[in-house]
VODRENMAR-873938 format. One record per residue (C-alpha): chain; z, x, y; residue number from 1; residue in three letters. Coordinates in pm, whole numbers. Each point is the difference from the previous one (the first is absolute). Last residue first. Layout:
 chaine     c3     c1     c2 num residu
      A      Z      X      Y NUM    ala
...
END
This chain:
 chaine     c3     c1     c2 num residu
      A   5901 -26343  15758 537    unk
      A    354    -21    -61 536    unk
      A    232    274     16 535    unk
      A    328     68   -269 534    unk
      A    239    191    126 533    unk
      A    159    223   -260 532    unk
      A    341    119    205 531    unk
      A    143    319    184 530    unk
      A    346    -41     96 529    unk
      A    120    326    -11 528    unk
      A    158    -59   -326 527    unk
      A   -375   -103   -155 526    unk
      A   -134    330    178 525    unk
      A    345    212   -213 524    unk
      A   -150   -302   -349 523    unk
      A   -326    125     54 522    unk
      A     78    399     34 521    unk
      A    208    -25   -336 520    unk
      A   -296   -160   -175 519    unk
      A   -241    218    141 518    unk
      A    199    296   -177 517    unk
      A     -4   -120   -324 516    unk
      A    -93    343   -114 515    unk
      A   -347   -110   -185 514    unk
      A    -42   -310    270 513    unk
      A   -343    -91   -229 512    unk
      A   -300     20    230 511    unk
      A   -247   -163    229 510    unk
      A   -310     15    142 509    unk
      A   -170   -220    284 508    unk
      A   -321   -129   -115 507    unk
      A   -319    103    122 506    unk
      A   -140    279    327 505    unk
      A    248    198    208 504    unk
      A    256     67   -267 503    unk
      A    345   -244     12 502    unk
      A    292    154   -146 501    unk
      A    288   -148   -142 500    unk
      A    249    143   -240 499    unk
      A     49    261    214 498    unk
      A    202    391    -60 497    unk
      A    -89    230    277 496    unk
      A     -5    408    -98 495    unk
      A   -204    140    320 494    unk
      A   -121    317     27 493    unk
      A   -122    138    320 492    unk
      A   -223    325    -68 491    unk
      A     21    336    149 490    unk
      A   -363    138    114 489    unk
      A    -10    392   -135 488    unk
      A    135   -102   -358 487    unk
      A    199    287   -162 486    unk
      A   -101    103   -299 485    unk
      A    262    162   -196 484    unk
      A     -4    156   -321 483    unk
      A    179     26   -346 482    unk
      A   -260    229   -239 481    unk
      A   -129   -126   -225 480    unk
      A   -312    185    131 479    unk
      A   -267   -274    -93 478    unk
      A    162   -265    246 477    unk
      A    -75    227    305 476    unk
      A   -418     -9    -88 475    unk
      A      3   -320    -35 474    unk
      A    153   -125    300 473    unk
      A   -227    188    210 472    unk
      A   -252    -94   -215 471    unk
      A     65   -342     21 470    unk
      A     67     -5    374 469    unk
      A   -330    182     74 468    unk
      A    -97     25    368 467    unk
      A    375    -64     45 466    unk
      A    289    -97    241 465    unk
      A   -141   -395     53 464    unk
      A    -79    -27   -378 463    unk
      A    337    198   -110 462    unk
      A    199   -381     31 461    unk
      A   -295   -140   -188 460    unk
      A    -22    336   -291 459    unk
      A    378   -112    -55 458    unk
      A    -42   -349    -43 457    unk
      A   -287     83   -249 456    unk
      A    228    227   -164 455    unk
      A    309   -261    -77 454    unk
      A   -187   -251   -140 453    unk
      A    275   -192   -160 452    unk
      A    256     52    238 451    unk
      A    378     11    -66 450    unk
      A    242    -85    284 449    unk
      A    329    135     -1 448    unk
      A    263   -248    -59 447    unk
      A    134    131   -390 446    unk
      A   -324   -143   -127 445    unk
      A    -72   -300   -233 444    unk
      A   -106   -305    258 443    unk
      A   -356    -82    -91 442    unk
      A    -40   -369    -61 441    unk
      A   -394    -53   -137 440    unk
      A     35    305   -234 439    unk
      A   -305    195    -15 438    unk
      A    106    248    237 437    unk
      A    320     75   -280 436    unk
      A   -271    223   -224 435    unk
      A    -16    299    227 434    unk
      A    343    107    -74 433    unk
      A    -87    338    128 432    unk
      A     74    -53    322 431    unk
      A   -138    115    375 430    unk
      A    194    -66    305 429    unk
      A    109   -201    334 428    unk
      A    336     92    133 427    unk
      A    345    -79     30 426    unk
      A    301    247     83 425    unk
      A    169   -353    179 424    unk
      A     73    234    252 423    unk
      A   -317     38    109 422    unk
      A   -247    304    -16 421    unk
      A   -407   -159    -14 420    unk
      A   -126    235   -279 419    unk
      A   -257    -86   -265 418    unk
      A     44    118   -387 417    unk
      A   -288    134   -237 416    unk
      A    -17    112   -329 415    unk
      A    181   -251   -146 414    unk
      A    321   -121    108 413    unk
      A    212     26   -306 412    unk
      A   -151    286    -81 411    unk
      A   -202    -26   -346 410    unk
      A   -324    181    177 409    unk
      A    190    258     54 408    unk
      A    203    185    312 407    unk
      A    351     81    -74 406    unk
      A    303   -292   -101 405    unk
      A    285     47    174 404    unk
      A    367    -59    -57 403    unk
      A    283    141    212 402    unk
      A    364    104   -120 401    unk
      A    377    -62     63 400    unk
      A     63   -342   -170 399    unk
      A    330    -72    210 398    unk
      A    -11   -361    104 397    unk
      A   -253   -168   -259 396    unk
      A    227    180   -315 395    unk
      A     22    353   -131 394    unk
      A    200    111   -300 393    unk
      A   -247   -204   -236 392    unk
      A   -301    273    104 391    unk
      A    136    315   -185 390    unk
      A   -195    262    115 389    unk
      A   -109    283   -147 388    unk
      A   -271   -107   -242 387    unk
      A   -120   -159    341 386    unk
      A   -133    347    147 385    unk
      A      0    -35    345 384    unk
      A   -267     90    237 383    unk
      A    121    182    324 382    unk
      A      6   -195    338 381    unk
      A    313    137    141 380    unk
      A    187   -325    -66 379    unk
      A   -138    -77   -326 378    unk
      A   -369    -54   -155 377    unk
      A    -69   -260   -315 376    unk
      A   -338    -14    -80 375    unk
      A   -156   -326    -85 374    unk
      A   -268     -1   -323 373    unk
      A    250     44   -225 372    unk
      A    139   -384     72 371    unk
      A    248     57   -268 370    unk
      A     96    334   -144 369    unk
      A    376    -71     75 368    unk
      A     23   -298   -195 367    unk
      A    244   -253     33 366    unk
      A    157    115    335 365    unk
      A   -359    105    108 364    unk
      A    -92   -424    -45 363    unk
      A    275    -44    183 362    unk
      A    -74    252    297 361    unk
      A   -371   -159     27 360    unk
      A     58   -329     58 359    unk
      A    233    -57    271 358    unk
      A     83    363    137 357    unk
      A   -306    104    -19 356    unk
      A   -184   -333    159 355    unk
      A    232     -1    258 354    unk
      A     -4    364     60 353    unk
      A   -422     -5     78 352    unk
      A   -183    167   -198 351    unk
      A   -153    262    208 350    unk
      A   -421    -31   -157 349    unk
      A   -203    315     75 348    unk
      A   -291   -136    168 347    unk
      A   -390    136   -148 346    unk
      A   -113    -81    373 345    unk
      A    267   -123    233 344    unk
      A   -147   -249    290 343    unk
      A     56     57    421 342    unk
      A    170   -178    278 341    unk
      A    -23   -392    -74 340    unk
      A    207   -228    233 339    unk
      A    249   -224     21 338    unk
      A     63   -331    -96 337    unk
      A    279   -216   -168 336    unk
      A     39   -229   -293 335    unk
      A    180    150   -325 334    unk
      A   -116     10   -351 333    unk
      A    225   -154   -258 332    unk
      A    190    252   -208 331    unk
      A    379     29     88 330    unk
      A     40   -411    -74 329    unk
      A   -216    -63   -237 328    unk
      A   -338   -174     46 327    unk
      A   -183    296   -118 326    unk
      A   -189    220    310 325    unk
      A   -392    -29     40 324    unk
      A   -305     63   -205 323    unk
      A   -337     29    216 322    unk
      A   -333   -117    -13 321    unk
      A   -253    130    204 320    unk
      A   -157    -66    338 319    unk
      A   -215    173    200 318    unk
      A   -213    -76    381 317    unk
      A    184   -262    121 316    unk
      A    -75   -105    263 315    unk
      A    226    -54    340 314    unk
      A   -113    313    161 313    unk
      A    -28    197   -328 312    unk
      A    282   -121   -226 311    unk
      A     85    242   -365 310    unk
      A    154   -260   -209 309    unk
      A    252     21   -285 308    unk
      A     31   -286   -251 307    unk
      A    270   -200   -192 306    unk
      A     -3   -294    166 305    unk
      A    377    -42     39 304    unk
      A     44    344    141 303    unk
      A   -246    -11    243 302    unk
      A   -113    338     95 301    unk
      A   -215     55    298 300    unk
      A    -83    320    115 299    unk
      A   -131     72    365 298    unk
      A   -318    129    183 297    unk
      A    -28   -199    378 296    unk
      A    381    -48    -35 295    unk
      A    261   -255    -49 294    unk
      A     53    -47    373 293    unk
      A    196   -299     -1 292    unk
      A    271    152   -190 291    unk
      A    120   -245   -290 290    unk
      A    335   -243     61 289    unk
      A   -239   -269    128 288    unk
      A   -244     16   -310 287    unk
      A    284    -72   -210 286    unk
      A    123   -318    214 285    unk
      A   -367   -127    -69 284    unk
      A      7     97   -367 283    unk
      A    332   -181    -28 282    unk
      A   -215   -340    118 281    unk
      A   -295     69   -225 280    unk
      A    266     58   -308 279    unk
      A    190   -324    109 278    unk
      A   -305   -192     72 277    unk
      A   -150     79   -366 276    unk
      A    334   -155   -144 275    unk
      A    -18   -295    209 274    unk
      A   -360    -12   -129 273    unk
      A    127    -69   -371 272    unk
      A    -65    293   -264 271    unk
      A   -141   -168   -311 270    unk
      A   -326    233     31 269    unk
      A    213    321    -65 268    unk
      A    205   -158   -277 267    unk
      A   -315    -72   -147 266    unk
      A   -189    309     60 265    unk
      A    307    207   -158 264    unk
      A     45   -191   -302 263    unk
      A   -373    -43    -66 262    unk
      A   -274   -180    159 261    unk
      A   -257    198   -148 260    unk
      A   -291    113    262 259    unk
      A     49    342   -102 258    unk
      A     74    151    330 257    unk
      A    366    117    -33 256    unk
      A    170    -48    254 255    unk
      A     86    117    389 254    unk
      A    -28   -344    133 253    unk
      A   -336    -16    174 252    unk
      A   -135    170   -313 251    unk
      A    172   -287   -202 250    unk
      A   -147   -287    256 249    unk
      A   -329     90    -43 248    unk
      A     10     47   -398 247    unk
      A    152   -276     14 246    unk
      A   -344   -207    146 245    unk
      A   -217    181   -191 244    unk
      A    146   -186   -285 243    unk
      A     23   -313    165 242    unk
      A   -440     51     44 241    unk
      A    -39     98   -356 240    unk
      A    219   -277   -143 239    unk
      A    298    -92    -56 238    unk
      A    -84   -357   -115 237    unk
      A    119   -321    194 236    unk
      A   -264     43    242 235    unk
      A    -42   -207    323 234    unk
      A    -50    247    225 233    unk
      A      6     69    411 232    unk
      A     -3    398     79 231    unk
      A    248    240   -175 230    unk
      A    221    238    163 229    unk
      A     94   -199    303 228    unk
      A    396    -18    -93 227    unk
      A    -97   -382    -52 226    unk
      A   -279     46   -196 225    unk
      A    243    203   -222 224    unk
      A    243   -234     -2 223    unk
      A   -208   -270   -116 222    unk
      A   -151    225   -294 221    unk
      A    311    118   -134 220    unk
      A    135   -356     25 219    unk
      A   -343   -129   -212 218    unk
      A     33    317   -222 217    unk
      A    363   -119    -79 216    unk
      A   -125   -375    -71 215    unk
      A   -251    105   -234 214    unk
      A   -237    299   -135 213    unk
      A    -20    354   -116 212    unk
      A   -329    134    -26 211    unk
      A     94    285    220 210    unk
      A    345    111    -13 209    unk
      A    395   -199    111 208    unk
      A    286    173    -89 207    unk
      A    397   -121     -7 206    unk
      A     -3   -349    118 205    unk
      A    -15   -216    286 204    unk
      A   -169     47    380 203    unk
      A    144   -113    282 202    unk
      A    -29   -302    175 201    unk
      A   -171     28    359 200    unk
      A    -78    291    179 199    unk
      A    173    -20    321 198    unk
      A    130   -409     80 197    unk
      A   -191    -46    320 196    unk
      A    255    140    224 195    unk
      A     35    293   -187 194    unk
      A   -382     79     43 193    unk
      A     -1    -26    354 192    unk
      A    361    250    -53 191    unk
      A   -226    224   -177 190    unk
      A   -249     22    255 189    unk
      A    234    109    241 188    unk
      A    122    246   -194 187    unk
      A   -364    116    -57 186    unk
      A    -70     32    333 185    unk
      A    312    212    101 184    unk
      A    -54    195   -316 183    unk
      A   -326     89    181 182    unk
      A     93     77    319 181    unk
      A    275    259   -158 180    unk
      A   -252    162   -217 179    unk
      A   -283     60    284 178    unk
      A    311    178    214 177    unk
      A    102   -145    311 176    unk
      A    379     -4    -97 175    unk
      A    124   -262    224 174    unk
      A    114     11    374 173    unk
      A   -363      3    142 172    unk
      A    -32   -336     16 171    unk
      A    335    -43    237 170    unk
      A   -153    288    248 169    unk
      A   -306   -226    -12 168    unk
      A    178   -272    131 167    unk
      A    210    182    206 166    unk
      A   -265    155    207 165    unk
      A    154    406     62 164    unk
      A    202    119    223 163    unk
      A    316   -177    -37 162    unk
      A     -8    -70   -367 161    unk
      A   -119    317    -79 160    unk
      A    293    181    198 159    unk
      A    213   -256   -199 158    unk
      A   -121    132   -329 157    unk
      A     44    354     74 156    unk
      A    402    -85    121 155    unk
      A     48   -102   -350 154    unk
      A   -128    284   -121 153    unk
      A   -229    -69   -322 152    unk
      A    158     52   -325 151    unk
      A    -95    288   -274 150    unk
      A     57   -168   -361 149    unk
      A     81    273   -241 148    unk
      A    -27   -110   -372 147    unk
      A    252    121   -219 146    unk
      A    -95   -333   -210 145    unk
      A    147    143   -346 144    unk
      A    348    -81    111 143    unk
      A   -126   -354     37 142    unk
      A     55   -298    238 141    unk
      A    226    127    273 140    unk
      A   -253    338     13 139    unk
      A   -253   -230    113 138    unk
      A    167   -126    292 137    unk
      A   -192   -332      0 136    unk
      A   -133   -227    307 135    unk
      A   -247    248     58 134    unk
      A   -141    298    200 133    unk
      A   -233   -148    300 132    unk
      A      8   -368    -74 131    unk
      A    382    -51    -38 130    unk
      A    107    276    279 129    unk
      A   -254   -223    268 128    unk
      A    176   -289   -109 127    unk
      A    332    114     78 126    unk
      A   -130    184    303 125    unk
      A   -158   -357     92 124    unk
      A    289   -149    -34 123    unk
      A    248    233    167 122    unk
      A   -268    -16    299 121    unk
      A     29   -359    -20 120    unk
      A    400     27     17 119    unk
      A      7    258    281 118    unk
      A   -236   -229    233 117    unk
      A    225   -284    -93 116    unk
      A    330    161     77 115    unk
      A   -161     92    331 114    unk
      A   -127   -337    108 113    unk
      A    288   -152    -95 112    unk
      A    206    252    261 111    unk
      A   -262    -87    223 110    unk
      A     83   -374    -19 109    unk
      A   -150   -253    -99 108    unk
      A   -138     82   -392 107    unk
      A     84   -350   -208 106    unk
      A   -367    -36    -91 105    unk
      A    -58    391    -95 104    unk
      A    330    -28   -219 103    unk
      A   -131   -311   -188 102    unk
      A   -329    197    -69 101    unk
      A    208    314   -116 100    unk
      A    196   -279   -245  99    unk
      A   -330   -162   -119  98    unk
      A   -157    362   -129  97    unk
      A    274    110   -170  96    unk
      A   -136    347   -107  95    unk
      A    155     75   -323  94    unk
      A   -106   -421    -55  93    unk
      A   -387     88    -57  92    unk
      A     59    202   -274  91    unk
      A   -323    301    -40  90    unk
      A   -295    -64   -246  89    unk
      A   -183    122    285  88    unk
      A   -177   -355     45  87    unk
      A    406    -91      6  86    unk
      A      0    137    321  85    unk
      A   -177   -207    220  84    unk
      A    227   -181    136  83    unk
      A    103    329    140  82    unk
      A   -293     88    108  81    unk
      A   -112   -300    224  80    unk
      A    350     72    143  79    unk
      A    -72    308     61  78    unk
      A   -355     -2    142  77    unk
      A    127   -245    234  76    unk
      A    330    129    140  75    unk
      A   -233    296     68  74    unk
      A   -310   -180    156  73    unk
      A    322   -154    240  72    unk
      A    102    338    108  71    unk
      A   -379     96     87  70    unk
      A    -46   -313    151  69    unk
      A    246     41    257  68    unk
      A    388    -71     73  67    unk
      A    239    185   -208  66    unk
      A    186   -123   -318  65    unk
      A   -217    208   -235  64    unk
      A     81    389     71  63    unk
      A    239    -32    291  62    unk
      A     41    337    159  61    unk
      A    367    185    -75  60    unk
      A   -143    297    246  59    unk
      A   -272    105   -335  58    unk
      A    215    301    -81  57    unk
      A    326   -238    -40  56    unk
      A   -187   -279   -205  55    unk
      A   -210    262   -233  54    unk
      A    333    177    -47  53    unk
      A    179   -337   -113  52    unk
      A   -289    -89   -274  51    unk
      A     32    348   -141  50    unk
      A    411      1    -69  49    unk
      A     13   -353    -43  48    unk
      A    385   -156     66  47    unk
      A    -83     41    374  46    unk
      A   -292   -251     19  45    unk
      A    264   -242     60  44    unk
      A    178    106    271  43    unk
      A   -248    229    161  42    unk
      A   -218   -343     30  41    unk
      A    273   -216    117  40    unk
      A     98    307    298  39    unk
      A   -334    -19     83  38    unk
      A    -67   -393     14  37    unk
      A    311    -12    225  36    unk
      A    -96    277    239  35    unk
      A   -308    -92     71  34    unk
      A    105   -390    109  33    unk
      A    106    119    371  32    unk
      A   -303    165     58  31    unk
      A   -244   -267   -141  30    unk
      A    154   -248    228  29    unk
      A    -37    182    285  28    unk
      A   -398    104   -102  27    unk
      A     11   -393    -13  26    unk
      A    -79   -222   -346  25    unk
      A   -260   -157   -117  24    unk
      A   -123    -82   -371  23    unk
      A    368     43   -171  22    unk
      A   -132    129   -362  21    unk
      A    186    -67   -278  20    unk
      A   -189   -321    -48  19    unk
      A   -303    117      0  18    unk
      A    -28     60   -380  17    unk
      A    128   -361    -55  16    unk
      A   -265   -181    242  15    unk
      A   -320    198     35  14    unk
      A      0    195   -295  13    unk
      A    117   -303   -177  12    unk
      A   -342   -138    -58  11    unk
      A   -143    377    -99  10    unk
      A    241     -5   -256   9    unk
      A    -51   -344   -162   8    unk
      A   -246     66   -282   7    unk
      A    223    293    -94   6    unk
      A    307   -223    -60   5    unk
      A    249      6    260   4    unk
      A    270   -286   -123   3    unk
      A     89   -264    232   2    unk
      A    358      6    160   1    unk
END
């Protein structure tokens, strides 16, 4: 048998994808043949839940193996998509493509015919499933990925099949978000650029700064003309125009922008493509486990960039930097969304028992007068007087009080905390360690998220509540007192986590894997059967 490529779809539509289909038969013949196809279809359809209730409520009906051009359109559009699949950065083989072709040419009987109607609607239910939420559990990859994936009903799909034109139905499978389209482009640009060798040779050495000159600024040159971030040259001097050039590519990259190629910018620059198509191509399974509707007003926090965005109906409209969880085990920041209710003015910080019991019970063991700015309240919520207390008879299971810290401008969260309840018990909010937004990796906290301009992001949310945000804000902060505002419109917030984004205008960004999560999520897609494919233009 002949492969289906795409070229060749429309070629077989009239030969293989009309095989199935007996072209005339009696209204006798029909009658006595029902029953066979039906009883093949509740057969195998009956081992899927959804798939078998859309058969039984729909009179056991053949889908695709019917006569008409409305059943062959479908066994078009979804074989056309299928082979198309690996545009998705899906695996071609999950779907076995050649074997449902084989079973539409050796389709006689109506028993054939209903096995094969149940098999491409198990394929295109399969691939529908892939494209709408993900290859990917995500909470198989990372206890900090408590990300909740909704899936489509089964029998929803079908019902667009059915009534709707399949090949559009097929288009509209993916995520139509601006983000998703756009990784989509830029994986497939990769792979062009895979096929042609990527980048060329890398670049040698440990720093490379203007004036410098030779062999290492001719590689850093080549590869930079051939990432597109400096036009044609013949230099051998780092120069003004390579200079500008890094500075490009390290604000596309989350560094530093001093135009040095330092550690950092040169380990950065060294990345191969196939490493670029793996973040672009987990980005794309990412963006299928998020809700489609993100929200007209939503927050977006990417953990791996570092910032916190206010977005305005797709724009955004503020960003500042944030500081995100350590790389340690009970401390990295977890993915998820939910949404914002209301912010805590002048917060009253509840340490949490995992950070008492941890590292604040053995430094009380040593000295009972440490960390005096915490009070220590028991059961019935009365202060207790440490001199009283002797700390080294308690231990993580049975330490019997509550820590706190009251309202300051030395809280641990600042003077201002915002609210989205999760189980996680994370939330954006002020710091006093002001000095940590300068650092180019910023992953100190205890997986809260810390924001560097914590006010103006308050007086935005207030903007659409408030005549005056800042003085409303303002004028609550100067109490001390702890207070709630609560915010009239509820926000989406969603904590995502990509090493590859793609913005609607330049380069598309990328970032360190700070939690080695992408790596994990690679190597699950790589299990699946998800490969590099390399495209010629």
């Amino acid at each position: 048998m002949l492969p289906l490529t795409r070229s060749s779809v429309s070629r077989f539509a009239a030969v293989v994808l009309t095989a199935c289909v007996v072209s005339s038969v009696s209204p006798q013949t029909v009658q006595a043949q029902m029953p066979a196809f039906r009883q093949a279809v509740a057969e195998y359809a009956s081992d899927d839940r959804e798939l078998a209730r859309f058969y039984r409520e729909s009179g056991f009906g053949a889908v695709w193996t019917g006569e008409g051009e409305e059943h062959l359109a479908r066994r078009k559009a979804l074989i056309s998509a299928l082979q198309g699949a690996a545009s998705h950065g899906l695996p071609t083989e999950r779907y076995d493509v050649d074997a449902l072709i084989a079973q539409m040419r050796a389709a006689k009987t109506p028993r054939d015919r209903g096995m094969l109607d149940v098999a491409l609607s198990k394929a295109y239910l399969r691939y529908a499933r892939d494209l709408q939420s993900g290859i990917v559990k995500p909470s198989s990859i990372d206890e900090g990925v408590v990300r909740k994936v909704k899936f489509r009903d089964r029998a929803e799909n079908m019902a667009d099949l059915v009534n709707g034109n399949p090949a559009a139905v097929m288009q509209n499978l993916p995520p139509q978000s601006h983000e998703y389209i756009r990784l989509r482009k830029e994986m497939l640009r990769l792979q062009g650029l895979l096929a042609r060798g990527g980048w060329g040779e890398t670049v040698p050495g440990k720093k490379l700064e203007p004036g410098d000159r030779g062999a290492s600024v001719v590689k850093l040159r080549n590869r930079l003309m051939r990432m597109g971030y400096l036009d044609r040259s013949a230099t051998m001097v780092y120069d003004k125009q390579i200079e500008a050039a890094v500075q490009l590519f390290q604000d596309d990259h989350g560094l530093e922008t001093d135009g040095v190629v330092g550690a950092s910018t040169l380990s950065e620059i060294n990345v191969p493509v196939e490493q670029r198509l793996h973040s672009v191509m987990v980005a794309m399974e990412r963006e299928r486990w998020l809700p489609h509707e993100r929200g007209q007003r939503h927050v977006l926090v990417n953990l791996t960039d570092f910032t916190a965005k206010i977005v305005d109906d797709g724009k955004v409209t503020f960003e500042t930097r944030s500081v995100v969880g350590m790389n340690q085990h009970d401390r990295r920041s977890p993915e998820f969304s939910d949404v914002m209710e209301h912010m805590v003015v002048n917060p009253t910080w509840n340490v949490p028992r995992s950070i008492a019991v941890k590292e604040y019970l053995p430094m009380l063991q040593k000295d009972p007068n440490a960390v005096s700015h915490l009070r220590l309240t028991d059961a019935r919520g009365q202060l207790v007087n440490r001199g009283e207390v002797d700390f080294t008879q308690f231990d993580k299971r049975n330490f019997p009080f509550d820590m706190k810290q009251p309202p300051s401008r030395r809280n641990a969260l600042g003077l201002v905390k915002f609210m989205f309840p999760n189980p996680q018990n994370v939330y954006l909010h002020d710091t006093p360690a002001k000095s940590l937004f300068a650092r180019e990796t910023r992953a100190f906290s205890h997986g809260c998220i810390r924001l560097q301009d914590p006010f103006e992001f308050a007086y935005a949310l207030l903007a659409r509540q408030s005549d005056d945000p800042q003085g409303q804000f303002h004028s609550v902060l100067k109490t001390g007192r702890e207070t709630k505002i609560d915010l009239e419109q509820h926000i989406p917030v969603h904590i995502i986590y990509r090493t590859a984004t793609v913005p609607a205008k330049g380069k598309a960004h990328y970032r360190r894997d700070v939690y080695g999560r992408d790596g994990r999520i690679w190597k699950a897609l790589e299990q699946a059967g998800v490969v590099l494919d390399a495209v010629r233009g």
